[in-house]
C-alpha positions in Angstrom: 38.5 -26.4 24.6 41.2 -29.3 25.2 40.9 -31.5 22.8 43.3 -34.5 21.8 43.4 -36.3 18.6 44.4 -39.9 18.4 46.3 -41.0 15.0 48.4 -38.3 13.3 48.1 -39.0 9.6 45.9 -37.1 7.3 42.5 -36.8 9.1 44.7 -36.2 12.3 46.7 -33.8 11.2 44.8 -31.7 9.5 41.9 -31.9 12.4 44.8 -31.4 14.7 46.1 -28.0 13.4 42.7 -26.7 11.9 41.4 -27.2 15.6 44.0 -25.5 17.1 43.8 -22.8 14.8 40.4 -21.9 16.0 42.1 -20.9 19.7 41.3 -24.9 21.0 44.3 -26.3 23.1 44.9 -29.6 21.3 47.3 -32.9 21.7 48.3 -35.0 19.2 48.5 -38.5 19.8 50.5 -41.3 17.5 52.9 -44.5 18.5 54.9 -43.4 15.5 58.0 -41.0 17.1 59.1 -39.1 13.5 55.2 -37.8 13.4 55.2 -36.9 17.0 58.4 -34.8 16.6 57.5 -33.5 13.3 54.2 -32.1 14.7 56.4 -30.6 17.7 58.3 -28.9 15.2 56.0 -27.4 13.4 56.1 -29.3 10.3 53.6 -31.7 8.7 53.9 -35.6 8.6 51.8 -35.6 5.2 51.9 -33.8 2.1 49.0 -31.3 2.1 48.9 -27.8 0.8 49.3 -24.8 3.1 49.6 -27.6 6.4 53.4 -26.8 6.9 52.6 -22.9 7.5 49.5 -23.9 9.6 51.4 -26.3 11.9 53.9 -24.0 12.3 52.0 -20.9 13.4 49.8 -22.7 15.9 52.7 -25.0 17.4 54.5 -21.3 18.1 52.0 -20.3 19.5 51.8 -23.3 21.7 48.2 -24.2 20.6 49.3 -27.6 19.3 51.9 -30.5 20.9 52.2 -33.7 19.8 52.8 -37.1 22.6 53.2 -41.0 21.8 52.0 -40.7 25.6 47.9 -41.7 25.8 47.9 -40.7 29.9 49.0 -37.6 29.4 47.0 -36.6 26.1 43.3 -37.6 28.1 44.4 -36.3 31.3 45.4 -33.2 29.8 41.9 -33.0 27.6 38.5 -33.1 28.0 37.6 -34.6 24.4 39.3 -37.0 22.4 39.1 -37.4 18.6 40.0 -40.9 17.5 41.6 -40.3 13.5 42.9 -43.7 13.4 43.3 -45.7 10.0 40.6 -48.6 9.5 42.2 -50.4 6.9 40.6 -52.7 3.9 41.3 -57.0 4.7 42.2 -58.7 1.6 38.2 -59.9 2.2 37.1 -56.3 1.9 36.3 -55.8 5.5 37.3 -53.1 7.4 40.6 -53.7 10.3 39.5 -52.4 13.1 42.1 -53.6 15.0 44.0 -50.1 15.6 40.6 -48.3 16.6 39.4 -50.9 18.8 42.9 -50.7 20.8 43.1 -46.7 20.7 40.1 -47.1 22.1 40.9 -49.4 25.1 43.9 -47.2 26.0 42.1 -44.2 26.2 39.5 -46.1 28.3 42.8 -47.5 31.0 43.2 -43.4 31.7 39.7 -43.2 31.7 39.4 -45.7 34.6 41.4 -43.4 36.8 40.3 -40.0 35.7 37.4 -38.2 37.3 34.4 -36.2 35.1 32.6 -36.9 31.9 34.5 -37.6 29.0 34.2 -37.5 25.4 35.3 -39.7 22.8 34.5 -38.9 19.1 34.9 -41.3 16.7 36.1 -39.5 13.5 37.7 -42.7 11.7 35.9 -43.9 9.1 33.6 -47.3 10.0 30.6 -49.3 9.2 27.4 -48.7 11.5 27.1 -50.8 14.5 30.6 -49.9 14.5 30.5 -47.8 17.5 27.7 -50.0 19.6 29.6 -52.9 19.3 33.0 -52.1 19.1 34.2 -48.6 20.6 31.5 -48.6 23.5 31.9 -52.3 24.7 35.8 -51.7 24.5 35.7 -48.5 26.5 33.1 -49.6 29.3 35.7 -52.9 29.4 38.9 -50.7 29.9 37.6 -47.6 32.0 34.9 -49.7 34.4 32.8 -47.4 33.5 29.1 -47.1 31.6 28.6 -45.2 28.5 26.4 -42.2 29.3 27.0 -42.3 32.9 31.4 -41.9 33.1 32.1 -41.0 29.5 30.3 -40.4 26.4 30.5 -41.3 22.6 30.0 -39.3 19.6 30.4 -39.9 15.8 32.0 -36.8 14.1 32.8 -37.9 9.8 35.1 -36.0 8.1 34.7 -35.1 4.2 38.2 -33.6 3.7 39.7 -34.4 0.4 43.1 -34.1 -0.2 45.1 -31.2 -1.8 42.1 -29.2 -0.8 41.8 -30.2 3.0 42.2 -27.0 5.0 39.9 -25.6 2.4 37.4 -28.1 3.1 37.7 -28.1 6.7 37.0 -24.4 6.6 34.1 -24.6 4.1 32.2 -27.8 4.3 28.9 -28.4 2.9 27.5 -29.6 6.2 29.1 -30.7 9.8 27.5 -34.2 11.3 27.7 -35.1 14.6 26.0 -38.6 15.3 25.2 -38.9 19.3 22.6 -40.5 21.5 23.0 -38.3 24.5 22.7 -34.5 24.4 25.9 -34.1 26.4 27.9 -35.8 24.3 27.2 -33.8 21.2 27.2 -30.1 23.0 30.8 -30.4 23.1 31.3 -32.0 19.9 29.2 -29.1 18.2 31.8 -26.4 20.2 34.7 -27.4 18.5 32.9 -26.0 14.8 32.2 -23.0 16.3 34.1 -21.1 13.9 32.7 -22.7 11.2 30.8 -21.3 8.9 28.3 -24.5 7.8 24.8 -25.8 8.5 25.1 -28.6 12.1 23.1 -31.6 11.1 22.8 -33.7 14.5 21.5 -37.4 14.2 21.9 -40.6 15.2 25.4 -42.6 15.7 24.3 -45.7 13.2 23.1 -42.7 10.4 26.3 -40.5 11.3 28.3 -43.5 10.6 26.6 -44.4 7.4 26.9 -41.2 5.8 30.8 -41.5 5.0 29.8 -44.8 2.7 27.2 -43.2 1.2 28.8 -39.8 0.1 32.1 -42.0 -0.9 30.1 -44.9 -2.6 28.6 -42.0 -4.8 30.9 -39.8 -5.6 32.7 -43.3 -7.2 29.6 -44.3 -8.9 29.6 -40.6 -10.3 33.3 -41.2 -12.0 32.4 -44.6 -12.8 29.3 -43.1 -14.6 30.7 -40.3 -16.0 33.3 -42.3 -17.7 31.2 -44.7 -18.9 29.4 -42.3 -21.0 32.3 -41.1 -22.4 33.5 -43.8 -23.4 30.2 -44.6 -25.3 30.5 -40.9 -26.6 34.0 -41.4 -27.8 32.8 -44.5 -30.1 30.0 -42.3 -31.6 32.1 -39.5 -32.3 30.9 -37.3 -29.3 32.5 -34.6 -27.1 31.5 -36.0 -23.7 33.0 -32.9 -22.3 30.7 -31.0 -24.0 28.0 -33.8 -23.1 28.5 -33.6 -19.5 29.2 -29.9 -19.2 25.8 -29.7 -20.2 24.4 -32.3 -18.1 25.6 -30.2 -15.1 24.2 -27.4 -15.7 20.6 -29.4 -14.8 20.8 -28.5 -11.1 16.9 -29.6 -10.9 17.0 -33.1 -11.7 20.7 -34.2 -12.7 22.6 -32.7 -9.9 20.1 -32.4 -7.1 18.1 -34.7 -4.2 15.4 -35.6 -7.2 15.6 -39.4 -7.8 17.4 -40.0 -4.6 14.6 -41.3 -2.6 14.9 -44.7 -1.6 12.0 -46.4 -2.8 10.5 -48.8 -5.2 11.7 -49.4 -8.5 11.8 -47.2 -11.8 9.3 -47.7 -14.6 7.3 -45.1 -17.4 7.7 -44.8 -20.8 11.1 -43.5 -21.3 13.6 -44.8 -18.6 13.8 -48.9 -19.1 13.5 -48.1 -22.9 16.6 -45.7 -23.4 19.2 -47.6 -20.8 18.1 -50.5 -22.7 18.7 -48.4 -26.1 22.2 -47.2 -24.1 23.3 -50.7 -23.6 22.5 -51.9 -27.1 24.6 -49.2 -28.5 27.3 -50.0 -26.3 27.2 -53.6 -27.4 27.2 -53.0 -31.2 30.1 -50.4 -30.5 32.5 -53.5 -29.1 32.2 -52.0 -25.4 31.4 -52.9 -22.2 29.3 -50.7 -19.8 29.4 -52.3 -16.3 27.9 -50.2 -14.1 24.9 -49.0 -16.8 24.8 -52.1 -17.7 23.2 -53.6 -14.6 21.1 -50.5 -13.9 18.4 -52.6 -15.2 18.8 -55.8 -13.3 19.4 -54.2 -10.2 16.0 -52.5 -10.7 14.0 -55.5 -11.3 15.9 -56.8 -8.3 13.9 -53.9 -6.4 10.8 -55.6 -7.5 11.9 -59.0 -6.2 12.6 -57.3 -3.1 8.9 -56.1 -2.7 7.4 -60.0 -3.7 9.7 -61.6 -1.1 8.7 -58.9 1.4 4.5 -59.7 0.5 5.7 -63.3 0.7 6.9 -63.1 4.2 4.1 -61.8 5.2 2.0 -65.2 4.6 -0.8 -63.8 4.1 -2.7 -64.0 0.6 -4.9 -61.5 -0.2 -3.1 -58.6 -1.2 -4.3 -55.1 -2.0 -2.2 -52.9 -4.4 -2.6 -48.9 -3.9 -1.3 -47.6 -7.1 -0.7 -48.9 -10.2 1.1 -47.3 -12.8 4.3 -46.2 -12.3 4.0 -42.3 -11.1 1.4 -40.8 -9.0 -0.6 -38.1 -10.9 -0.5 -40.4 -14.5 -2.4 -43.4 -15.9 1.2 -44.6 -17.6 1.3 -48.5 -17.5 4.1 -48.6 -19.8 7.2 -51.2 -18.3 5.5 -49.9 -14.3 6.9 -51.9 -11.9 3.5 -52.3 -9.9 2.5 -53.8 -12.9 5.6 -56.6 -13.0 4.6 -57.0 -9.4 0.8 -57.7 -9.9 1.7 -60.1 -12.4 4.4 -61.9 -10.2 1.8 -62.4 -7.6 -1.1 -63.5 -10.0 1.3 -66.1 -10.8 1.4 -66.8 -7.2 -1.6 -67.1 -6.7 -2.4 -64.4 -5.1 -5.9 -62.4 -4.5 -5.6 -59.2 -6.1 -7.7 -56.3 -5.4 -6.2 -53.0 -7.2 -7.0 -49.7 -6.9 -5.5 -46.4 -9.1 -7.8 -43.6 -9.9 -6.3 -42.3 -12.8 -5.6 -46.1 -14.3 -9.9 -46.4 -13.5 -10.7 -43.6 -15.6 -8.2 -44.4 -18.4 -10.0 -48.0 -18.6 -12.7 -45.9 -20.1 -11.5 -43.1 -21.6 -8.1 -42.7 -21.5 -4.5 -43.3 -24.1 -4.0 -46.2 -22.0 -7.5 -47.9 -22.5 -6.1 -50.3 -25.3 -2.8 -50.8 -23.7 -5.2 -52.1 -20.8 -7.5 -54.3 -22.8 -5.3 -56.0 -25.1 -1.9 -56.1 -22.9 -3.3 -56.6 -19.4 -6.9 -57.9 -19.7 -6.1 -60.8 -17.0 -4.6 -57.8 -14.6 -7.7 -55.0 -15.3 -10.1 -57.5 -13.7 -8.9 -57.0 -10.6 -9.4 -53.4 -10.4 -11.5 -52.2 -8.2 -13.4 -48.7 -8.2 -13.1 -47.4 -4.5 -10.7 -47.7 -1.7 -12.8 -49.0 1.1 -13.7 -52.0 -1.1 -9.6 -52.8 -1.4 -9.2 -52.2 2.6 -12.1 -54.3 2.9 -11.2 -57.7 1.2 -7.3 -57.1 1.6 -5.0 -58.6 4.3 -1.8 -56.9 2.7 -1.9 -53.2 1.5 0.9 -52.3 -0.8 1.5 -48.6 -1.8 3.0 -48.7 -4.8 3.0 -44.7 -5.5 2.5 -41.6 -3.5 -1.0 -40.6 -4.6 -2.4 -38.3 -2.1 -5.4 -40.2 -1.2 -2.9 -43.4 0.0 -2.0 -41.4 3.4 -5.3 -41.4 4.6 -6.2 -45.1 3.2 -3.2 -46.7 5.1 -4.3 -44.5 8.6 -8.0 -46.5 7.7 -6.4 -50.1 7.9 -6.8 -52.6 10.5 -4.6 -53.9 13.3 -4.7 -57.3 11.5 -3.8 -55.8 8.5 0.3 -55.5 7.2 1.2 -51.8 5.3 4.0 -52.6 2.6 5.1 -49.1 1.7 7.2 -48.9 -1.8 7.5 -45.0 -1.5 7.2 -43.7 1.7 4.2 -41.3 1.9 3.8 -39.0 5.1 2.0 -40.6 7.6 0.6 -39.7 11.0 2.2 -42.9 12.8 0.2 -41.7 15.8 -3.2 -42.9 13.7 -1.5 -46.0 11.8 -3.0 -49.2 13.5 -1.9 -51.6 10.7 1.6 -53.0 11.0 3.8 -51.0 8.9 6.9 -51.6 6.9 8.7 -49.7 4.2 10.4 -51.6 1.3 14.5 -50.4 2.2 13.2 -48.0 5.3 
């Protein structure tokens, strides 16, 4: 393919020369003259292993030129890879001044170049970023419409650095966010060579993932040093600690727990973060980021009363009850908070939980239900037509089998709250649906 790239620092560059390795005819593009000679040649702008050697085989072999000329670079290519920097503001948002005026020179050429052209947004931005930023500044400059003269594609990069070429080689997965099919075919092509799963989505999810991956690979330093610093004031190898804590590839290092959902609740996870942060307190140290674990859960609560709340209704119907499908635990369950929240309301309850039902008269739980909720367990009810029937709200609050077929039985006039997203067969759902964060 020809491809040019837009903004020669380190996603540039190394894009740039891995590209060209793979046989792809490619033009470098940057205002800054030292980066475009250096490139010509063959040696790196940036500081990356094994990048010198790379950039000098494939500028030999005349794979690879660099040009502070934009004309030349699109009329010379038929996709364009914008690796431009989007900066922090002192505010925290994200300068998208440079993108947004890459961007309107590439669509100047556009407006006087015939066939479909791609631009693929590789810079790392917010979602919406593209809709209402790269599109409307492209359709401004060319004269032409999205889709029809040129199309738009959202290609992240997860290179990190000292290990980039490796990374670029051996990725976990490539993403390519697109809303038209001919926009992502050639974006796809240029990771032909590479040997990873192609995940193709949307441009707003495309966009998001970058913050996502980023946002928690910094909450996993943040937590990893926070336990060791704990560990360190109790005498404990937190090396040792976490060594072992990876080797848990079902539950600690895996997609388990990283559903987005309702809040946390059961016997043992309130009661040792709160154990965690009293420890941390008598020990003269400051957990930040553990620390608020707990508030930013019950905030997940909150978020489920204001969404009942908006509704304006006021009989509500709770599907679920304790805090895990499958049990009759009651202990610190959110859907309990939330019951309680609402009966302070003022709200009609009607609540439904199989398992909690039969613990009520035989179960562990029976005296934590008659001496801890007794004002709650009067609103239980023993069958799920008799919630539907009396409820204008229907909350599922855990992903109990029987809940996928209850929420397919509601009415039209009827509002679906959904804490956990169960499968559902949207094409049967009459009710008016809404997840919690979904």
């Amino acid at each position: 393919m020809n491809v040019s790239v837009f903004g020669l620092g380190y996603v540039g560059t190394v894009s740039a020369a891995s590209f060209a390795s793979d046989g792809h005819a490619v033009v470098g593009v940057d205002v800054n003259d030292d980066k475009v000679r250096a490139i010509n040649e063959g040696r790196s702008p940036i500081v990356e292993p094994g990048l010198d050697t790379l950039l000098s085989e494939v500028s030999a072999a005349g794979r690879l030129r660099a040009t502070t000329d934009t004309r030349d670079a699109v009329m010379a290519t038929d996709l364009s890879l914008v690796c431009v920097g989007t900066p922090s503001r002192k505010n925290g948002s994200l300068d998208l001044s440079y993108l947004v005026r890459v961007c309107e020179q590439i669509g100047e050429v556009l407006r006087e170049k015939s066939g479909y052209h791609v631009v693929v947004i590789r810079s790392t931005v917010l979602p919406g970023t593209t809709h209402d930023h790269v599109i409307p500044a492209l359709e401004r400059t060319s004269g032409k419409r999205y889709g029809d003269g040129f199309g738009v594609s959202v290609n992240p990069e997860f290179l990190r650095e000292g290990t980039a070429l490796r990374d670029f080689r051996h990725p976990p997965l490539t993403l390519v966010g697109h809303n038209h099919a001919a926009d992502a075919a050639p974006t796809r092509a240029l990771y032909d060579g590479i040997d990873a799963p192609l995940v193709s989505t949307s441009i707003r999810v495309a966009e998001m993932m970058k913050y996502t991956s980023n946002a928690w690979h910094a909450v996993k330093v943040v937590f990893a040093n926070e336990i060791g610093n704990v560990c360190k004031r109790m005498g404990v190898d937190s090396h040792e600690v976490m060594d072992i804590f990876c080797r848990d590839e079902k539950l600690n290092l895996s997609s388990y727990y990283l559903k987005p959902g309702f809040a946390f609740g059961g016997s043992c996870l309130p009661k040792d973060v709160r154990a965690l942060q009293y420890r941390a307190r008598e020990v003269d140290l400051e957990l930040p980021m553990i620390g608020h674990v707990l508030e930013s859960n019950r905030l997940q609560v909150q978020h489920a009363l204001d969404r009942i709340e908006e509704t304006g209704r006021r009989r509500v119907g709770l599907l679920g009850f304790s805090f895990k499908a499958g049990t009759d635990d009651l202990r610190e369950s959110p859907m309990v908070i939330l019951a309680e929240a609402l009966l302070g309301k003022g709200y009609e309850l009607c609540i439904y939980d199989r398992n909690v039902s039969l613990a009520r008269l035989v179960g562990a739980n029976r005296r934590y239900i008659e001496e801890q909720i007794p004002h709650l367990s009067r609103h239980l009810c023993d069958a799920i037509p008799d919630l539907l029937a009396t409820s204008e709200v229907v909350v599922v609050g855990n992903a109990a089998p029987e809940f996928s077929e209850a929420v397919m039985q509601c009415r039209p006039d009827q509002v679906v709250i959904d804490l956990v997203r169960i499968p559902l067969d949207f094409s049967r759902v009459q009710a008016q649906y809404d997840g919690i964060c979904w």
